[in-house]
N, CA, C and O atoms as a GROMACS GRO file, in nm:
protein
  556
    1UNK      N    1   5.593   5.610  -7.101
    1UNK     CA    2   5.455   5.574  -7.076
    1UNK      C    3   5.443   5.478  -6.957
    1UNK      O    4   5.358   5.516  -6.876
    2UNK      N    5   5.506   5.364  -6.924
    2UNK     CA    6   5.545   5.313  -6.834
    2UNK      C    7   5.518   5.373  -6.686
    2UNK      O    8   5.455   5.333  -6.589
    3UNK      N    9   5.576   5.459  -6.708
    3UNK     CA   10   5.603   5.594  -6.585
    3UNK      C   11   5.477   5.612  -6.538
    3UNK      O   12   5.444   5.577  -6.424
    4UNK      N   13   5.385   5.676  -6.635
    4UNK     CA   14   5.240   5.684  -6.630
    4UNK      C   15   5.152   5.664  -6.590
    4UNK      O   16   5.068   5.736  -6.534
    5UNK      N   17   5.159   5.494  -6.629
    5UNK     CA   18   5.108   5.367  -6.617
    5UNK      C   19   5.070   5.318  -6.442
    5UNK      O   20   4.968   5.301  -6.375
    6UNK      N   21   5.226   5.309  -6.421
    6UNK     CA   22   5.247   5.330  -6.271
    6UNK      C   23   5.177   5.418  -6.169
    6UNK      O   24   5.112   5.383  -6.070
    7UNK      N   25   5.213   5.578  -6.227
    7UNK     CA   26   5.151   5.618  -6.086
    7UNK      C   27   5.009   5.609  -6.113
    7UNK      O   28   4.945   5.545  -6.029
    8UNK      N   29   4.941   5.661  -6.216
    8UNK     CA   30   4.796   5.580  -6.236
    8UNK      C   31   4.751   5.447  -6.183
    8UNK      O   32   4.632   5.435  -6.154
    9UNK      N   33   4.843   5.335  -6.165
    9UNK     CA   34   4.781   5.233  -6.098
    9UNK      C   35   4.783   5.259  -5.970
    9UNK      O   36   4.683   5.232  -5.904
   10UNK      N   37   4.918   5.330  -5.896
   10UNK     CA   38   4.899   5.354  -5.754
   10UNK      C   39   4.794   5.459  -5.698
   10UNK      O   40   4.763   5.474  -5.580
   11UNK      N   41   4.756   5.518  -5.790
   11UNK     CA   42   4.676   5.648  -5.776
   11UNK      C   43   4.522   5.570  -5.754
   11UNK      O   44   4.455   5.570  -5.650
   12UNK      N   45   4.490   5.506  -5.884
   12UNK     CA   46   4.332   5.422  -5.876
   12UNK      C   47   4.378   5.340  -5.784
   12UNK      O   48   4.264   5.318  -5.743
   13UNK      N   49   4.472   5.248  -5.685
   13UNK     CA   50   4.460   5.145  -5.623
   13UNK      C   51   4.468   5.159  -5.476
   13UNK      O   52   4.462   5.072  -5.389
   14UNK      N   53   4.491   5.341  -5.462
   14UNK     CA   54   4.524   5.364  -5.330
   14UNK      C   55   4.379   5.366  -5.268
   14UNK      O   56   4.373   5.345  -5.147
   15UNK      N   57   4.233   5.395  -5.353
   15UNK     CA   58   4.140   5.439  -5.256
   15UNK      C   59   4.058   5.282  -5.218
   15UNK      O   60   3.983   5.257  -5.124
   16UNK      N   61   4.105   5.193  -5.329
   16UNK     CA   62   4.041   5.058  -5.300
   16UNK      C   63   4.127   4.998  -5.179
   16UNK      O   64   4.054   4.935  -5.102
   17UNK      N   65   4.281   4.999  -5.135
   17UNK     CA   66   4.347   4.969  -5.091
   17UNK      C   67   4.288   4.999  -4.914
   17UNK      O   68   4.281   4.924  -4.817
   18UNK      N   69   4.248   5.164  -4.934
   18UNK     CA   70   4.198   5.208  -4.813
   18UNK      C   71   4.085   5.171  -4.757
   18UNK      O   72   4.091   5.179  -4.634
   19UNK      N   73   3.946   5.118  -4.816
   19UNK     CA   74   3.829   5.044  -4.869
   19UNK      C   75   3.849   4.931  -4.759
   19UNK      O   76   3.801   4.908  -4.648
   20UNK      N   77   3.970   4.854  -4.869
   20UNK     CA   78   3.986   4.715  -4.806
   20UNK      C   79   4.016   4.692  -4.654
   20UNK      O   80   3.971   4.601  -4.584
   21UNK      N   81   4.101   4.795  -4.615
   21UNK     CA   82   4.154   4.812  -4.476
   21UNK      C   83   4.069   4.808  -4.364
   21UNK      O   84   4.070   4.738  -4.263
   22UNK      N   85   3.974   4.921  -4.415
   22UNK     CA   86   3.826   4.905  -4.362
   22UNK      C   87   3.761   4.834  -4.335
   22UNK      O   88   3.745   4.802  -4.217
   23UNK      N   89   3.680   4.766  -4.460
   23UNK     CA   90   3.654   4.637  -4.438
   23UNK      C   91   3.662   4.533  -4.341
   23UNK      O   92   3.583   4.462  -4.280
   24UNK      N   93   3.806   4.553  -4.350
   24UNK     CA   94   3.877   4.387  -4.299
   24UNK      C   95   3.930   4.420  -4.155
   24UNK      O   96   3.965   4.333  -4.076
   25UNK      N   97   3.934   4.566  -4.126
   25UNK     CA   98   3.992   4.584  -3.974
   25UNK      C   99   3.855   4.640  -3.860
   25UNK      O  100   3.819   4.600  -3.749
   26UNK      N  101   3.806   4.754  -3.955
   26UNK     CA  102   3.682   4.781  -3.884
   26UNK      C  103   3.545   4.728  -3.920
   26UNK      O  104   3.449   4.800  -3.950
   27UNK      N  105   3.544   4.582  -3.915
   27UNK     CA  106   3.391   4.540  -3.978
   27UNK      C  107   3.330   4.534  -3.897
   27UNK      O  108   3.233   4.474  -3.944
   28UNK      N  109   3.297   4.565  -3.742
   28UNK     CA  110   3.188   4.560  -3.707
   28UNK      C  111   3.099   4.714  -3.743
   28UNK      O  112   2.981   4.711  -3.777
   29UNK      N  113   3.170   4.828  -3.730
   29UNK     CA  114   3.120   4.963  -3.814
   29UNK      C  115   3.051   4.950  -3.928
   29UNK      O  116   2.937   4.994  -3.946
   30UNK      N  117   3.147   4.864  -4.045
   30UNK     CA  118   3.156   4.845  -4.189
   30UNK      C  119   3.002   4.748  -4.201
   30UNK      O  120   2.901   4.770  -4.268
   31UNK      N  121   3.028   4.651  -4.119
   31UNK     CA  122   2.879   4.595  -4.102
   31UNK      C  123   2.758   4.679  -4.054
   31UNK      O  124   2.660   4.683  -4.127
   32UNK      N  125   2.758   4.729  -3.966
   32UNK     CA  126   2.648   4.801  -3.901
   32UNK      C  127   2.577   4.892  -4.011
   32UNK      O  128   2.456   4.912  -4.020
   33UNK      N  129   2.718   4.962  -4.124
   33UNK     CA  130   2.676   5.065  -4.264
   33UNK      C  131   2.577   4.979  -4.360
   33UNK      O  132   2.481   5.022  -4.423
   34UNK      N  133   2.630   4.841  -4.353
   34UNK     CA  134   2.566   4.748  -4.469
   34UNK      C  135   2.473   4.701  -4.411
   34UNK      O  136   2.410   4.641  -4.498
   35UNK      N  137   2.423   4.690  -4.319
   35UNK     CA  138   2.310   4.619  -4.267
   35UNK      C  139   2.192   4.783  -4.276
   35UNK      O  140   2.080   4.788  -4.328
   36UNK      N  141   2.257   4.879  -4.219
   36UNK     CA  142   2.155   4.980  -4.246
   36UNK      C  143   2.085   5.028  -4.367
   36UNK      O  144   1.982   5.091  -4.392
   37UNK      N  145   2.191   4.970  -4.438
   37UNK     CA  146   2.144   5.016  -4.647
   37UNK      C  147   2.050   4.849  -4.698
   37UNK      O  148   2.011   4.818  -4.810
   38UNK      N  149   2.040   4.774  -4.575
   38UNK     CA  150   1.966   4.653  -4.628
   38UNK      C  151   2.001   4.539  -4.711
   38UNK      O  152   1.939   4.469  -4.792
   39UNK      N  153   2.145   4.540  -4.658
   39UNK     CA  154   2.165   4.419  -4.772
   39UNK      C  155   2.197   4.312  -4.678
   39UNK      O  156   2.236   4.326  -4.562
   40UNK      N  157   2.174   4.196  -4.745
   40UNK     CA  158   2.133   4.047  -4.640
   40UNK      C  159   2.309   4.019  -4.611
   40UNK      O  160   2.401   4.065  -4.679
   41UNK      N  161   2.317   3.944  -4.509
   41UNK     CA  162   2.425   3.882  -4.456
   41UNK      C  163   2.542   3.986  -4.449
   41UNK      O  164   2.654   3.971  -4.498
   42UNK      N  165   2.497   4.087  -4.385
   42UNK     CA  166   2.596   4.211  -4.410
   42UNK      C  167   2.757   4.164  -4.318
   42UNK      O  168   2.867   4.210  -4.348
   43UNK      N  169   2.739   4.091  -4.236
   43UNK     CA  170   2.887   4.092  -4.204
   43UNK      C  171   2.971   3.998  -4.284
   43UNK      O  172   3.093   3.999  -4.269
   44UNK      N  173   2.922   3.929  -4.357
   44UNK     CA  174   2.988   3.826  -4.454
   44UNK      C  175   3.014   3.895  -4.591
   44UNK      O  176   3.119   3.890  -4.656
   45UNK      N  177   2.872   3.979  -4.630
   45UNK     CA  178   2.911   4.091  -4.753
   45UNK      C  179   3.025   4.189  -4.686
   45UNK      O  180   3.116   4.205  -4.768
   46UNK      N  181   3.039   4.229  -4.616
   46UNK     CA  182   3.211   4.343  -4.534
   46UNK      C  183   3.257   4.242  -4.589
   46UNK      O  184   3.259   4.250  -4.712
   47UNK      N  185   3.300   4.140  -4.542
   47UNK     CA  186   3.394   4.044  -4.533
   47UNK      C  187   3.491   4.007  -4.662
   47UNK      O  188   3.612   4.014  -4.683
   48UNK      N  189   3.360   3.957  -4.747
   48UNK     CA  190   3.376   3.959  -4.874
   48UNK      C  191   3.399   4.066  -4.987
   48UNK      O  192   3.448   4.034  -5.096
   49UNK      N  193   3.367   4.178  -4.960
   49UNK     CA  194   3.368   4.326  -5.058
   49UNK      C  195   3.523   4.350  -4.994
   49UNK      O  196   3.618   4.397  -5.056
   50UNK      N  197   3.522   4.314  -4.876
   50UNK     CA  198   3.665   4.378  -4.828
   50UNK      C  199   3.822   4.274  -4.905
   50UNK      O  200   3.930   4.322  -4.937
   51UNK      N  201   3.788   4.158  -4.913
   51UNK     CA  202   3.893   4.067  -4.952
   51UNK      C  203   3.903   4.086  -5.148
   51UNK      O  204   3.994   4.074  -5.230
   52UNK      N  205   3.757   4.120  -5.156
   52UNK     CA  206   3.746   4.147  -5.340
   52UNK      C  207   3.819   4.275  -5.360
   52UNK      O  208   3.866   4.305  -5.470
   53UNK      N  209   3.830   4.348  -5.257
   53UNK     CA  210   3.919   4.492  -5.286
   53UNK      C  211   4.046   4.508  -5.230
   53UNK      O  212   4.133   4.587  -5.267
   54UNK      N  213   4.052   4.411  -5.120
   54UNK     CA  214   4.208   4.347  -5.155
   54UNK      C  215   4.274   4.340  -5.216
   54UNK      O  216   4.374   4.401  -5.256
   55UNK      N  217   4.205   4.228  -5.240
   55UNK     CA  218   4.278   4.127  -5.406
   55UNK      C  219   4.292   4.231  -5.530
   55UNK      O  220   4.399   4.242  -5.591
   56UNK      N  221   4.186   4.301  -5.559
   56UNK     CA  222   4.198   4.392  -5.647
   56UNK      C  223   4.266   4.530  -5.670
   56UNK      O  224   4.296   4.595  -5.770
   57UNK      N  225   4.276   4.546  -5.532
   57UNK     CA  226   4.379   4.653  -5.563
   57UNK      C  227   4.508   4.660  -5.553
   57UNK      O  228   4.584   4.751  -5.587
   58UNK      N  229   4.539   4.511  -5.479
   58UNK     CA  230   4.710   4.458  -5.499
   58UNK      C  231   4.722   4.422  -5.633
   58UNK      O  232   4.825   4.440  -5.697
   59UNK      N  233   4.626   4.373  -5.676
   59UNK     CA  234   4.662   4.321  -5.842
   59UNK      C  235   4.722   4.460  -5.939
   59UNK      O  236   4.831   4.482  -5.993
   60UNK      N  237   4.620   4.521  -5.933
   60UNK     CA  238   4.637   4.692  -6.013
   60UNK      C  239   4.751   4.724  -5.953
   60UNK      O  240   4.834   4.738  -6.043
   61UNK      N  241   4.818   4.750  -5.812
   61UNK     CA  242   4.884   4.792  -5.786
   61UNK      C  243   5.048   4.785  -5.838
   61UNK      O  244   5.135   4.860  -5.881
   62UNK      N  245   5.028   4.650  -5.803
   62UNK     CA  246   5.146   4.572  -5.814
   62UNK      C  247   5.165   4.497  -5.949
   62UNK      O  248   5.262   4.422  -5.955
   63UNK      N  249   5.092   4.508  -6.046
   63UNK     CA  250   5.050   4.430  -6.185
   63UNK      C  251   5.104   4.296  -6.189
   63UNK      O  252   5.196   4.247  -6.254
   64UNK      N  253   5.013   4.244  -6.091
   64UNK     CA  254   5.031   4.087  -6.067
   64UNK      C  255   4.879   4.079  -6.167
   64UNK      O  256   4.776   4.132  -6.126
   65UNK      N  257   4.885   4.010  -6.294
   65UNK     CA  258   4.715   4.021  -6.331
   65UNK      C  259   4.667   4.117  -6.313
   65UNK      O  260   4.573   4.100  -6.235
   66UNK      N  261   4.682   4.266  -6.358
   66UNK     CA  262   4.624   4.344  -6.317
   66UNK      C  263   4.497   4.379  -6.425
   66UNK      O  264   4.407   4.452  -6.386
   67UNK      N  265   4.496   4.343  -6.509
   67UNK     CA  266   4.371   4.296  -6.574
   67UNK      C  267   4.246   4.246  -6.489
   67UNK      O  268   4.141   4.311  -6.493
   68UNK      N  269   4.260   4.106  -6.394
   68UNK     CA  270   4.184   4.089  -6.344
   68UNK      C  271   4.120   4.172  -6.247
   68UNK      O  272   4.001   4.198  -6.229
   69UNK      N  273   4.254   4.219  -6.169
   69UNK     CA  274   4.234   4.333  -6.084
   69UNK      C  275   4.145   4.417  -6.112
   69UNK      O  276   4.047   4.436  -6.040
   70UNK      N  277   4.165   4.468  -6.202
   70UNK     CA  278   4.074   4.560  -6.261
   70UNK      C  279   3.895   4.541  -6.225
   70UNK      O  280   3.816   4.605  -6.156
   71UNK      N  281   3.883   4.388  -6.334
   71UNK     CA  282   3.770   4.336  -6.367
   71UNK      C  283   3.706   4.283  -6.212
   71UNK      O  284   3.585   4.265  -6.207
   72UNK      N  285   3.781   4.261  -6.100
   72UNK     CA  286   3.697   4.190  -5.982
   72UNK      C  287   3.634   4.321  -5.916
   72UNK      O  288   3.525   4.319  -5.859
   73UNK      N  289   3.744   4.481  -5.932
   73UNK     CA  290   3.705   4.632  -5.888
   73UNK      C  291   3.583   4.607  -5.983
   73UNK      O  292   3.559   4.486  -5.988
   74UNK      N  293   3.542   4.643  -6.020
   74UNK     CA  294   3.460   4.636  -6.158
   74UNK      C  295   3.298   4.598  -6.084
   74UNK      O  296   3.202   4.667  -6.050
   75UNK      N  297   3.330   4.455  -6.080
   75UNK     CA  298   3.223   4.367  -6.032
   75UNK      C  299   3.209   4.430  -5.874
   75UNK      O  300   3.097   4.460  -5.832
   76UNK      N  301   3.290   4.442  -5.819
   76UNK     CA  302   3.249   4.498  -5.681
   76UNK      C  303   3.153   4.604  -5.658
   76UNK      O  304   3.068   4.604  -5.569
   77UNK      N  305   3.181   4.742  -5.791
   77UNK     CA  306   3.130   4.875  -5.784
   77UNK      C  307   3.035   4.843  -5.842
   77UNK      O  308   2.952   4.898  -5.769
   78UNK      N  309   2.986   4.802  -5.909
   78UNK     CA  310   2.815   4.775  -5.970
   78UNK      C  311   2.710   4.779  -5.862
   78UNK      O  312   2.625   4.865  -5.843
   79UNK      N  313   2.734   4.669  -5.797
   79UNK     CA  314   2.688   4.612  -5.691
   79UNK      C  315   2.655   4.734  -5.565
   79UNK      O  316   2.557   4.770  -5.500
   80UNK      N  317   2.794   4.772  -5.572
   80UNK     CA  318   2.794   4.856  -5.437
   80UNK      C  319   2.732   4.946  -5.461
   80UNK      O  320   2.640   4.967  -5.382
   81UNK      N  321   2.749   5.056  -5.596
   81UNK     CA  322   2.673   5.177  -5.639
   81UNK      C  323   2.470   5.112  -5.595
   81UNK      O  324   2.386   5.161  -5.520
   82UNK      N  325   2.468   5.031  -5.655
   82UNK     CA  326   2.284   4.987  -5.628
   82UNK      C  327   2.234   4.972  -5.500
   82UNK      O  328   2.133   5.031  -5.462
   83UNK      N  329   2.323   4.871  -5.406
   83UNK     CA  330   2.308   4.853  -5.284
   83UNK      C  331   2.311   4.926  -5.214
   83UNK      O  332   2.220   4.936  -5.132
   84UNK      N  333   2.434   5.022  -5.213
   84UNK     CA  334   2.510   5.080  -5.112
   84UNK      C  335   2.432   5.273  -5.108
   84UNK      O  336   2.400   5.344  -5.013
   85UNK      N  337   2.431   5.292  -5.232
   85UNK     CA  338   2.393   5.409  -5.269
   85UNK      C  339   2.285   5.425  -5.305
   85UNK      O  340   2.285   5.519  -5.384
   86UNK      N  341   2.172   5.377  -5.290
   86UNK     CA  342   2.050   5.422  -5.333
   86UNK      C  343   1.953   5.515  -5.329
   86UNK      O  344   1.843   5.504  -5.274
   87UNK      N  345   2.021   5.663  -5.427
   87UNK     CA  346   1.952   5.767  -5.355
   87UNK      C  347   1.830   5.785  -5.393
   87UNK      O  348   1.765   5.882  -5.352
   88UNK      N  349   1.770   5.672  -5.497
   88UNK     CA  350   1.614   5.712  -5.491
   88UNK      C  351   1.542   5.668  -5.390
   88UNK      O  352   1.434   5.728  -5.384
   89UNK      N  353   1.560   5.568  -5.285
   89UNK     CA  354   1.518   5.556  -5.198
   89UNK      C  355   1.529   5.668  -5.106
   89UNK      O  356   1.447   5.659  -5.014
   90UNK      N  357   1.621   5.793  -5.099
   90UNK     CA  358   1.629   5.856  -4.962
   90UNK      C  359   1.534   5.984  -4.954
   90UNK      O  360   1.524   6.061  -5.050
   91UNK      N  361   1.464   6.004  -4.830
   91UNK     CA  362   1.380   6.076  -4.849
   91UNK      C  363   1.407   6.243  -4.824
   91UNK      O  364   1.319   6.314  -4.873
   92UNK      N  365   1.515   6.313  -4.755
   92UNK     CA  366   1.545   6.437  -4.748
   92UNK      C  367   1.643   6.456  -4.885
   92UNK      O  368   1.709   6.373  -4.947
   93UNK      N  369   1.630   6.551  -4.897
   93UNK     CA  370   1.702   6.637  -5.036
   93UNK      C  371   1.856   6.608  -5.027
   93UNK      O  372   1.929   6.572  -5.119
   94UNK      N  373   1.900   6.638  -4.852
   94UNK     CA  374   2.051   6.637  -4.829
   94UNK      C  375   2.135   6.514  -4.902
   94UNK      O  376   2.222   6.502  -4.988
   95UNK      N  377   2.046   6.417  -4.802
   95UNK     CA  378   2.066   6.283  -4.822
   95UNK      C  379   2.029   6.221  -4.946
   95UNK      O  380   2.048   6.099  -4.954
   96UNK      N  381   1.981   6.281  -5.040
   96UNK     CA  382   1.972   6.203  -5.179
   96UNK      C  383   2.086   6.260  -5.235
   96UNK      O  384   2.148   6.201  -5.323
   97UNK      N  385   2.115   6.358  -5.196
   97UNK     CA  386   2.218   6.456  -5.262
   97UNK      C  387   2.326   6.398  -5.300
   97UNK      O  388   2.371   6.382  -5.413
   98UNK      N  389   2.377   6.357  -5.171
   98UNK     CA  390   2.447   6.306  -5.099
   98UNK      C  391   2.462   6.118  -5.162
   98UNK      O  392   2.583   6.108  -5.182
   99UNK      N  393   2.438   6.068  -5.174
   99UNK     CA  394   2.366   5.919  -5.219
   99UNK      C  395   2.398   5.937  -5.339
   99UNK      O  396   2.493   5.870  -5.381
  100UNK      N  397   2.339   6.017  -5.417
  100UNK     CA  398   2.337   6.047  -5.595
  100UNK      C  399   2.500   6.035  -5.604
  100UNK      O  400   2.545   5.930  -5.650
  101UNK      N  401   2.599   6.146  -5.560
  101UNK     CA  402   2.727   6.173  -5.568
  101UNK      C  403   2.779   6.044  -5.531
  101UNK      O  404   2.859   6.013  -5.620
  102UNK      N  405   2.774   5.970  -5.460
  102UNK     CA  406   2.862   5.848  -5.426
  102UNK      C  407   2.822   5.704  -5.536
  102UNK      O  408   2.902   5.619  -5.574
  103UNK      N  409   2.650   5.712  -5.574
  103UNK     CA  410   2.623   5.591  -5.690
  103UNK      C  411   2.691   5.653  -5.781
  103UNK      O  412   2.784   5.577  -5.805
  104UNK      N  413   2.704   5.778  -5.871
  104UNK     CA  414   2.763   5.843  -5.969
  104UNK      C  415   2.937   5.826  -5.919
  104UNK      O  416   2.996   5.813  -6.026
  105UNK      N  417   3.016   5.822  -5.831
  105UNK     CA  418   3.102   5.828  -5.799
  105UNK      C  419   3.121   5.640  -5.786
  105UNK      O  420   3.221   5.616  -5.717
  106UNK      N  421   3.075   5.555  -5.818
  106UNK     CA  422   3.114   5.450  -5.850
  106UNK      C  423   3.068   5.369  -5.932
  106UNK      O  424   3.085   5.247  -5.934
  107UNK      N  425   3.002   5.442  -6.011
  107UNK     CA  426   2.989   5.425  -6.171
  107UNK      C  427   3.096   5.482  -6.242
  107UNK      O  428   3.126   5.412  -6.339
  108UNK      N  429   3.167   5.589  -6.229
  108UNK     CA  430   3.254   5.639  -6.294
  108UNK      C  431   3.370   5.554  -6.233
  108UNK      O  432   3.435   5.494  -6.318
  109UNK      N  433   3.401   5.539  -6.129
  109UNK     CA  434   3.482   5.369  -6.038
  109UNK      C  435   3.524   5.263  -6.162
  109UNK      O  436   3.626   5.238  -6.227
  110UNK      N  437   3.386   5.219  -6.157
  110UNK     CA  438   3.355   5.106  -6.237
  110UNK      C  439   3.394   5.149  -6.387
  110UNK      O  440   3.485   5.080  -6.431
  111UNK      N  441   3.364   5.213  -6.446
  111UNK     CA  442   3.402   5.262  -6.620
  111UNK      C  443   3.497   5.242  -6.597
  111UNK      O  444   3.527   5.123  -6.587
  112UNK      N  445   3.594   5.337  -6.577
  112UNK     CA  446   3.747   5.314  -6.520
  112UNK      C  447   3.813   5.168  -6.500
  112UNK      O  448   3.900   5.121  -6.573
  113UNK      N  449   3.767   5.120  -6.411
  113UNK     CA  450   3.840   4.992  -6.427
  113UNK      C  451   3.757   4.922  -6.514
  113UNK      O  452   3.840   4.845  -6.560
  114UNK      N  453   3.670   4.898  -6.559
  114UNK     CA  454   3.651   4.845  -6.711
  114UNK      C  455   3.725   4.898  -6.769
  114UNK      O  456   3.824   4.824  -6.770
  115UNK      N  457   3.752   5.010  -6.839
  115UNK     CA  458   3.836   5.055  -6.943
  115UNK      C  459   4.024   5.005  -6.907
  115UNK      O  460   4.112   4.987  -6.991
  116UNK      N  461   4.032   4.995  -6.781
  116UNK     CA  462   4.166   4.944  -6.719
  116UNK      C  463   4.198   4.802  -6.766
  116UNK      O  464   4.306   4.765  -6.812
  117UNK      N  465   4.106   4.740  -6.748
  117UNK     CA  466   4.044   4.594  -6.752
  117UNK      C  467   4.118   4.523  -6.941
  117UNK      O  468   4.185   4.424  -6.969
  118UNK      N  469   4.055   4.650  -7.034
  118UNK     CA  470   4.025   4.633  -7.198
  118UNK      C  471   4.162   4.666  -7.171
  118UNK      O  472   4.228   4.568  -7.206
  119UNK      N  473   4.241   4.760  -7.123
  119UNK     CA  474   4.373   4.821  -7.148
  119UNK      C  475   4.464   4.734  -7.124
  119UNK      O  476   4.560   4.725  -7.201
  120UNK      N  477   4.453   4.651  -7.012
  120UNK     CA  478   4.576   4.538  -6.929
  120UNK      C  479   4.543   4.471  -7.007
  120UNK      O  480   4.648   4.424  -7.050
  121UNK      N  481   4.439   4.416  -7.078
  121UNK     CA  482   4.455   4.284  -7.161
  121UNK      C  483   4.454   4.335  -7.304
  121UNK      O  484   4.424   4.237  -7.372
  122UNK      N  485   4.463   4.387  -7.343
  122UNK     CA  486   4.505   4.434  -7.506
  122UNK      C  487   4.652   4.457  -7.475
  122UNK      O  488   4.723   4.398  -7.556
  123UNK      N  489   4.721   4.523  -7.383
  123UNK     CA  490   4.826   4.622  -7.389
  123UNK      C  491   4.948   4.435  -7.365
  123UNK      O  492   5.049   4.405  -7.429
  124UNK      N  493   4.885   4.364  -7.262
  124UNK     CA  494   4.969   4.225  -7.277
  124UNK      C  495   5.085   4.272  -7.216
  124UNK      O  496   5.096   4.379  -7.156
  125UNK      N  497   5.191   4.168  -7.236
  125UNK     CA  498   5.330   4.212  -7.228
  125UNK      C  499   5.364   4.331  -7.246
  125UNK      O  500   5.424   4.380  -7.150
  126UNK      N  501   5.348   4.399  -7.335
  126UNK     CA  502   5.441   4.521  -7.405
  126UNK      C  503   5.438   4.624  -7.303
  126UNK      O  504   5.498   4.729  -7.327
  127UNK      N  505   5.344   4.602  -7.129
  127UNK     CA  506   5.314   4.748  -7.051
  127UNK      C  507   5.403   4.641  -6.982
  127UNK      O  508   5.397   4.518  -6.974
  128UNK      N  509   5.501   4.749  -6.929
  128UNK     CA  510   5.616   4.760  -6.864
  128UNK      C  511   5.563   4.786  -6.730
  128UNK      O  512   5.452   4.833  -6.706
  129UNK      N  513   5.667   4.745  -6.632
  129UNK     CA  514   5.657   4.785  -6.496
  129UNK      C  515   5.538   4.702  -6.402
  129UNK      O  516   5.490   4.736  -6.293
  130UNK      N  517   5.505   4.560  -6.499
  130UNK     CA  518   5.447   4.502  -6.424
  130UNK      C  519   5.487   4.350  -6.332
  130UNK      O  520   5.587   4.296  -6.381
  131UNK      N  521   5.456   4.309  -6.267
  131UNK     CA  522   5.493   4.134  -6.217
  131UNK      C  523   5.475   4.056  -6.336
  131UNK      O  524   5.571   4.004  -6.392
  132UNK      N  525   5.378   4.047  -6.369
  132UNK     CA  526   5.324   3.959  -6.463
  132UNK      C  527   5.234   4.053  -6.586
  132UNK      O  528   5.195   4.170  -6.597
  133UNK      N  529   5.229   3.920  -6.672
  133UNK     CA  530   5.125   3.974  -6.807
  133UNK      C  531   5.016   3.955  -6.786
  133UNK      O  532   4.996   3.874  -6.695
  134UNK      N  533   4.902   4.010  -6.847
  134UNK     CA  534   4.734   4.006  -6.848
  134UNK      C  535   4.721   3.851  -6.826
  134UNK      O  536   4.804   3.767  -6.863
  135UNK      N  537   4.585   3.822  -6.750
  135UNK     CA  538   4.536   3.706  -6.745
  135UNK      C  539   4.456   3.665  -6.869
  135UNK      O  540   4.443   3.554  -6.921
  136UNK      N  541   4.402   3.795  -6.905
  136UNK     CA  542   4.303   3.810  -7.028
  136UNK      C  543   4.392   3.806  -7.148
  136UNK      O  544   4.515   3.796  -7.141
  137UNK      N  545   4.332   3.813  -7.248
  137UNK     CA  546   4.410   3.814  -7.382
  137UNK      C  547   4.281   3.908  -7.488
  137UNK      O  548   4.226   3.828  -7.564
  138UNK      N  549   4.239   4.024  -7.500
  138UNK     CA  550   4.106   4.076  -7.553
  138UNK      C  551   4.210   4.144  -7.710
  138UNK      O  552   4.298   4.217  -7.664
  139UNK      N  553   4.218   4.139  -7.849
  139UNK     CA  554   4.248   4.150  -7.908
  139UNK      C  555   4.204   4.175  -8.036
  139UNK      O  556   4.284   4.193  -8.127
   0.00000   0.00000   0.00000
């Protein structure tokens, strides 16, 4: 199970990993996206969404706390699905289409690492193949 465990974390941590890269290398793009979807202080929100998916997907990755890891992915995709994706605002069909699939595509994000989140901290010590044990303790 171990085995499992693993490529599942590298699997969920590779697309946040790629996210972050973004973020943090191309933010004036990454800004220009967030300022167009309307959210205030958009080069400081890059900045920040990019270092929260950092952190979070080295954690999962590498199961340094990957509990938390989990839970900071978590808090990131809420946010982003409302902000970022708002396809009731969009007015052609394409583009809601389009919008719908990516808020739905990080809601299902977010479940996921919630359910990752309940798993790293129930599972504790006993999940193998990590740096460290849960930060959490949920029991």
């Amino acid at each position: 199970m171990d085995i499992l465990v693993l490529v599942g974390r590298i699997l969920f941590a590779a697309l946040f990993l790629g996210s972050a890269f973004n973020h943090l290398v191309h933010t004036s793009g990454m800004t220009a996206y967030t300022a167009s979807r309307g959210v205030p202080a958009a080069k400081l929100a890059t900045l920040v969404s990019g270092v929260v998916l950092l952190l979070g997907g080295l954690s999962v990755l590498l199961g340094i706390w990957a509990d938390l890891g989990a839970l900071l992915l978590f808090i990131f995709l809420i946010p982003t699905a409302v902000l970022m994706h708002a396809f009731w605002k969009e007015g052609g069909s394409e583009s809601r289409q389009v919008e719908m699939i990516m808020f739905q595509k990080d809601l299902a994000l977010a479940g996921a690492a919630l359910m990752l989140f309940a798993f790293f901290s129930f599972a504790g010590s006993d999940l193998g193949l990590t740096i460290t044990g849960p930060l959490f303790n949920i029991s």
